[in-house]
C-alpha positions as CSV (number, residue, x, y, z in Angstrom):
1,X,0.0,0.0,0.0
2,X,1.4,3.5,-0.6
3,X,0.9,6.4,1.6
4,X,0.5,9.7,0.8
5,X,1.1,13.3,1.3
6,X,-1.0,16.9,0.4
7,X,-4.2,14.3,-0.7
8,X,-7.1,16.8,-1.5
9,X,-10.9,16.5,-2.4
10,X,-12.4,16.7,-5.9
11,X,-15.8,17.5,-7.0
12,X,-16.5,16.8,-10.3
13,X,-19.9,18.4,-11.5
14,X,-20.9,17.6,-14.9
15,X,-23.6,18.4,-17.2
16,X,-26.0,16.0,-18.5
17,X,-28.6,18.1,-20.0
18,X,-29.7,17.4,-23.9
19,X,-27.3,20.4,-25.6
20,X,-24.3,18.1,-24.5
21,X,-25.2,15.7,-27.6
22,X,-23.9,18.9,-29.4
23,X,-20.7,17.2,-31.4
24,X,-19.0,20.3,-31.8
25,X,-15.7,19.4,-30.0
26,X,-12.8,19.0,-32.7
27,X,-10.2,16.3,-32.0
28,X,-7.4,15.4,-34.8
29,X,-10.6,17.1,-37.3
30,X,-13.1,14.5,-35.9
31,X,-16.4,16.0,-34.2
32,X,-16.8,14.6,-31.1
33,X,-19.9,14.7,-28.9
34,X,-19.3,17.6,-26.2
35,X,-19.9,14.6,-23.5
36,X,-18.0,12.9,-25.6
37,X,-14.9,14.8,-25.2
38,X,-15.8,15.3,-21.8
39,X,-16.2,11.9,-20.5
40,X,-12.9,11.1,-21.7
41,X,-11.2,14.9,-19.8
42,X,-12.9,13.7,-16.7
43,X,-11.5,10.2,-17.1
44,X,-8.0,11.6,-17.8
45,X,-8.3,13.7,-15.1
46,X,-9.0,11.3,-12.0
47,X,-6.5,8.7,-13.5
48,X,-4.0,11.4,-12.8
49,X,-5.4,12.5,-9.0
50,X,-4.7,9.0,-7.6
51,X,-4.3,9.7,-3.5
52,X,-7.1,12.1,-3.6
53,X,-10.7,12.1,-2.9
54,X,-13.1,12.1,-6.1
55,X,-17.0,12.9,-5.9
56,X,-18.7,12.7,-9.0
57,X,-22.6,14.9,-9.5
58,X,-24.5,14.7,-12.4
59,X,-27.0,17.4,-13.3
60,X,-29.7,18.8,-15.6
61,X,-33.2,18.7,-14.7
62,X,-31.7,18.2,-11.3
63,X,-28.1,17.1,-9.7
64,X,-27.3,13.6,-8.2
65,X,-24.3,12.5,-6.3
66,X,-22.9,9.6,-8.9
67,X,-20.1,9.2,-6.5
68,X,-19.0,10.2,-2.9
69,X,-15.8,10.8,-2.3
70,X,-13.7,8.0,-2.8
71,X,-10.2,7.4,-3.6
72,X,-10.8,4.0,-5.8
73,X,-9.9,5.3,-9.3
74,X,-10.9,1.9,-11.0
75,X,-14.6,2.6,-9.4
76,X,-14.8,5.9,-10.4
77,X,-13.6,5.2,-13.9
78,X,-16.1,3.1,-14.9
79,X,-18.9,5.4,-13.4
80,X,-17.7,8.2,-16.0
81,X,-17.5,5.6,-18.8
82,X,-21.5,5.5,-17.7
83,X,-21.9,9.5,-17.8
84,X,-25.3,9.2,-20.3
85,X,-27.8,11.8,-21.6
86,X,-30.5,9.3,-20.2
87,X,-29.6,9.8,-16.4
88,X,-31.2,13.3,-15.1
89,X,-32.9,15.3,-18.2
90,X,-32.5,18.2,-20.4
91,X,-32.5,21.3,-19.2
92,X,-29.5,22.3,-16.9
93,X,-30.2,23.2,-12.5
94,X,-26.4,24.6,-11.9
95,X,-27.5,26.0,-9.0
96,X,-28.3,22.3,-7.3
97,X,-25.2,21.2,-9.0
98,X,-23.3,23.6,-6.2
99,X,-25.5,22.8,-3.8
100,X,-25.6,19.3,-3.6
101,X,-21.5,19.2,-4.6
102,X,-21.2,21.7,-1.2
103,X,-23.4,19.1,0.8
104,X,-21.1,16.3,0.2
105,X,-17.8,18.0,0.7
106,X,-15.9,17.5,3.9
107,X,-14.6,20.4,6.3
108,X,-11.1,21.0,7.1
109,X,-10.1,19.7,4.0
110,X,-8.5,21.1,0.9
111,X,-11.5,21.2,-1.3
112,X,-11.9,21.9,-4.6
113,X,-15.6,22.2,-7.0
114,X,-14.9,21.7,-10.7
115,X,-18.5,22.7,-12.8
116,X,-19.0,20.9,-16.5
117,X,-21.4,22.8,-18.5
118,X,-22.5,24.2,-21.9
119,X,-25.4,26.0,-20.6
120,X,-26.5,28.6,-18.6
121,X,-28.9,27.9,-15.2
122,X,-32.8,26.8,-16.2
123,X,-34.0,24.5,-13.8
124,X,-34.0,23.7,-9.9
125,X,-34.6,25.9,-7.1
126,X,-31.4,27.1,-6.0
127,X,-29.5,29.8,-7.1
128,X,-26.0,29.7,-8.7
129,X,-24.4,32.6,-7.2
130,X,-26.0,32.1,-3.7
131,X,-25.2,28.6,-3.2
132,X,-21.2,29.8,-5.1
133,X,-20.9,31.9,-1.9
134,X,-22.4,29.5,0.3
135,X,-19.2,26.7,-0.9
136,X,-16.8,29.9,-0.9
137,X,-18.0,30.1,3.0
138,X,-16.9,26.5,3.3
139,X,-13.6,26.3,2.1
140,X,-14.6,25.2,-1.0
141,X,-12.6,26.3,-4.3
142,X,-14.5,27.1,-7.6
143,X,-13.5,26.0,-11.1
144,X,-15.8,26.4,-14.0
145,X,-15.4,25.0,-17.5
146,X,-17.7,26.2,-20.2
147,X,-17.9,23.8,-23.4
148,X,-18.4,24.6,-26.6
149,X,-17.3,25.6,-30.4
150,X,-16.7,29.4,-31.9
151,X,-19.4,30.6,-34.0
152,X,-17.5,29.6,-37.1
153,X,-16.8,26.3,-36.4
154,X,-18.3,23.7,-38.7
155,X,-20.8,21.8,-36.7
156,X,-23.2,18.4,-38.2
157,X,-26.7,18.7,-37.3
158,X,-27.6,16.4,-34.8
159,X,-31.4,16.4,-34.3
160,X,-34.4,18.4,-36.0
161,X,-34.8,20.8,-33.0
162,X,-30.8,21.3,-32.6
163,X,-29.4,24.3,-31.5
164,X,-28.5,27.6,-32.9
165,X,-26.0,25.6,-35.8
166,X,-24.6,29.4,-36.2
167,X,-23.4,29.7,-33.4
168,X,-23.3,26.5,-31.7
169,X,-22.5,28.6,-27.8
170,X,-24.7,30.9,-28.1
171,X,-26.8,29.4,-24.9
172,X,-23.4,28.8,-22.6
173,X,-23.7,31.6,-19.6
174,X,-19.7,32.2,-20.0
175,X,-20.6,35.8,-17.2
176,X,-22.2,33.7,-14.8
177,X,-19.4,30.6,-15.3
178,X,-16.6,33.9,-14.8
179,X,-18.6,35.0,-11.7
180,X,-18.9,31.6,-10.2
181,X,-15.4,31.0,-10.5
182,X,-14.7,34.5,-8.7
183,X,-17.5,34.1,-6.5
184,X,-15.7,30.8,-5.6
185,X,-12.0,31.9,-5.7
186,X,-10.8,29.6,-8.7
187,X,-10.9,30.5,-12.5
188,X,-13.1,29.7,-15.5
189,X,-11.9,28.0,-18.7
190,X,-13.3,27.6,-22.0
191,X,-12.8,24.7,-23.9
192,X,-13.5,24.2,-27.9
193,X,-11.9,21.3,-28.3
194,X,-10.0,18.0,-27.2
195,X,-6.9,19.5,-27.2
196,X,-8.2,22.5,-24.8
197,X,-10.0,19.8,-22.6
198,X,-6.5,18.3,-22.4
199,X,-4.7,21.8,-21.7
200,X,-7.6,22.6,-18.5
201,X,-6.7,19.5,-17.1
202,X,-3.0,20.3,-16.6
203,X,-3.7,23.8,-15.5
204,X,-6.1,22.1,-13.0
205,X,-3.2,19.9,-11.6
206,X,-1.1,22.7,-11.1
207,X,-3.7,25.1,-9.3
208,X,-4.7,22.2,-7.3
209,X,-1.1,19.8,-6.8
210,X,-1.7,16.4,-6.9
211,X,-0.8,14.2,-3.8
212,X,2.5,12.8,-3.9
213,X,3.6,9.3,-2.5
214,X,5.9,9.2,0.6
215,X,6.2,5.9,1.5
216,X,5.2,1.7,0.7
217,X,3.9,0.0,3.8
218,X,2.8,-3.3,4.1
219,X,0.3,-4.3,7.1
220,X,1.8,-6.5,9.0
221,X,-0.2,-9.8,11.2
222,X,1.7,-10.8,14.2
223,X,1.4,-14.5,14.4
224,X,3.8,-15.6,17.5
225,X,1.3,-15.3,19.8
226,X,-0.1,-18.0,18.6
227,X,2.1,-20.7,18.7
228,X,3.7,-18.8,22.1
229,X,0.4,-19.5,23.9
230,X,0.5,-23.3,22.8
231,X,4.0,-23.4,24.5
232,X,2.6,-21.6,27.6
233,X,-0.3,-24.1,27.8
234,X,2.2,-27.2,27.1
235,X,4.4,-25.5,29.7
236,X,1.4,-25.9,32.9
237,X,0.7,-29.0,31.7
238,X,1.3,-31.6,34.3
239,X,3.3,-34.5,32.7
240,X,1.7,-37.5,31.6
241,X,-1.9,-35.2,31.6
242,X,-4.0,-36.7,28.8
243,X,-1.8,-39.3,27.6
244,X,0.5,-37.1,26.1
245,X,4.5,-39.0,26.1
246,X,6.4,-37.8,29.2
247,X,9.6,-37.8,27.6
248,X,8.0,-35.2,25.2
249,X,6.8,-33.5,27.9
250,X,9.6,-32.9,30.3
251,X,11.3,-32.0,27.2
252,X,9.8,-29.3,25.7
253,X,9.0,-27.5,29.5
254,X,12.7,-27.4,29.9
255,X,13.5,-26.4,26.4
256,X,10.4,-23.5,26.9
257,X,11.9,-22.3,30.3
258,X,15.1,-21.8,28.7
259,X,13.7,-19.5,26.5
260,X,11.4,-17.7,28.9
């Protein structure tokens, strides 16, 4: 097992609301699926946080906690690969997302709130900015990562009632993300493509330093007691007790009160 030091919380926060089917994220000139793209950032991003705490909310019509915090990184992996449009709905509650992220984090320790969207806040009851000041109160660090291509990038349709194909952001809240972030002490990104998804995640590791290993330990079972209260036992045993050889007997008491 392997210990280590400056371990932190992460709470990832990401968008499942119908916009996300979007495939306006370039990577190597293929369109990608904005969850797409960011199913496989997220992924990236808690294979490389291994000794921290990882909580994973989903939101749209409203949030849910996918994951508490957990260090297993195999568990949590194969949750994101299971990041669907089917889970919670279409429209986008980022206000719950916050408040439900601030609910399951822990006090005293270093915490950090990443928030995954390509929208801007239309459902839930709780409101963005109040329940960004309510984490700030708490410790709690603010990151916010709007998704989405430039008007001029060349998008496919992807349903009859898709969005505005002109300009493909034109529903992400990028003054509310800005204001969350500052709200919350941390720092919004944009990301257009694969390659940016890939940049955010290094900046993210260097704002908020991974936990380093400091030492291999291996538990270790004591097992001489044991055997040293059979030899105890053996050594009140009246010879001959039982049928047990006195020879054998006398033997092993003086052999045990040599070593006692």
């Amino acid at each position: 097992m392997v210990r280590y030091q400056g371990s932190r919380d992460l709470l990832l926060a990401v968008d499942l609301s119908d916009s996300m089917r979007t495939p306006d994220m370039l990577d190597s000139g293929e369109q990608l699926a904005r969850l797409t793209a960011v199913r496989q950032q997220i992924k990236g991003l808690i294979a490389q946080r291994a000794g921290d705490r990882i909580a994973l909310v989903v939101f749209a019509d409203h949030a849910y906690l996918l994951s508490p915090l957990t260090q297993e990184i195999p568990a949590l992996l194969t949750l994101s690969d299971e990041l669907d449009f089917d889970l919670v709905g279409r429209t986008t509650a980022l206000g719950e997302a916050i408040l439900l992220a601030r609910q399951h984090a822990e006090q005293g320790r270093p915490t950090a709130l990443l928030l995954v969207t390509d929208g801007r806040n239309t459902a839930g009851s709780a409101d963005p900015e109040h329940e960004a000041k309510l984490a700030a109160a708490q410790g709690i660090r603010i990151y916010t990562l709007g998704v989405g291509a430039d008007p001029d990038t060349f998008v496919q349709p992807f349903n009859d009632a898709g969005a505005d194909q002109s300009d493909p952001s034109s529903e992400l809240d990028e003054p509310l993300l800005k204001q969350l972030a500052r709200i919350g002490n941390g720092r919004y990104f944009r990301a257009r493509s694969q390659n940016d998804l890939e940049a955010i995640n290094e900046a993210i590791n260097q704002l908020e330093p991974t936990a380093h290993p400091v030492s291999h330990y291996q538990p270790v079972t004591e097992l001489y007691p044991w055997p040293l209260a059979l030899a105890c036992a053996l050594l009140l045993l009246p010879a001959g007790h039982g049928g047990v050889d006195n020879r054998f007997t006398r033997a092993l008491q003086l052999r045990m009160r040599r070593w006692i």
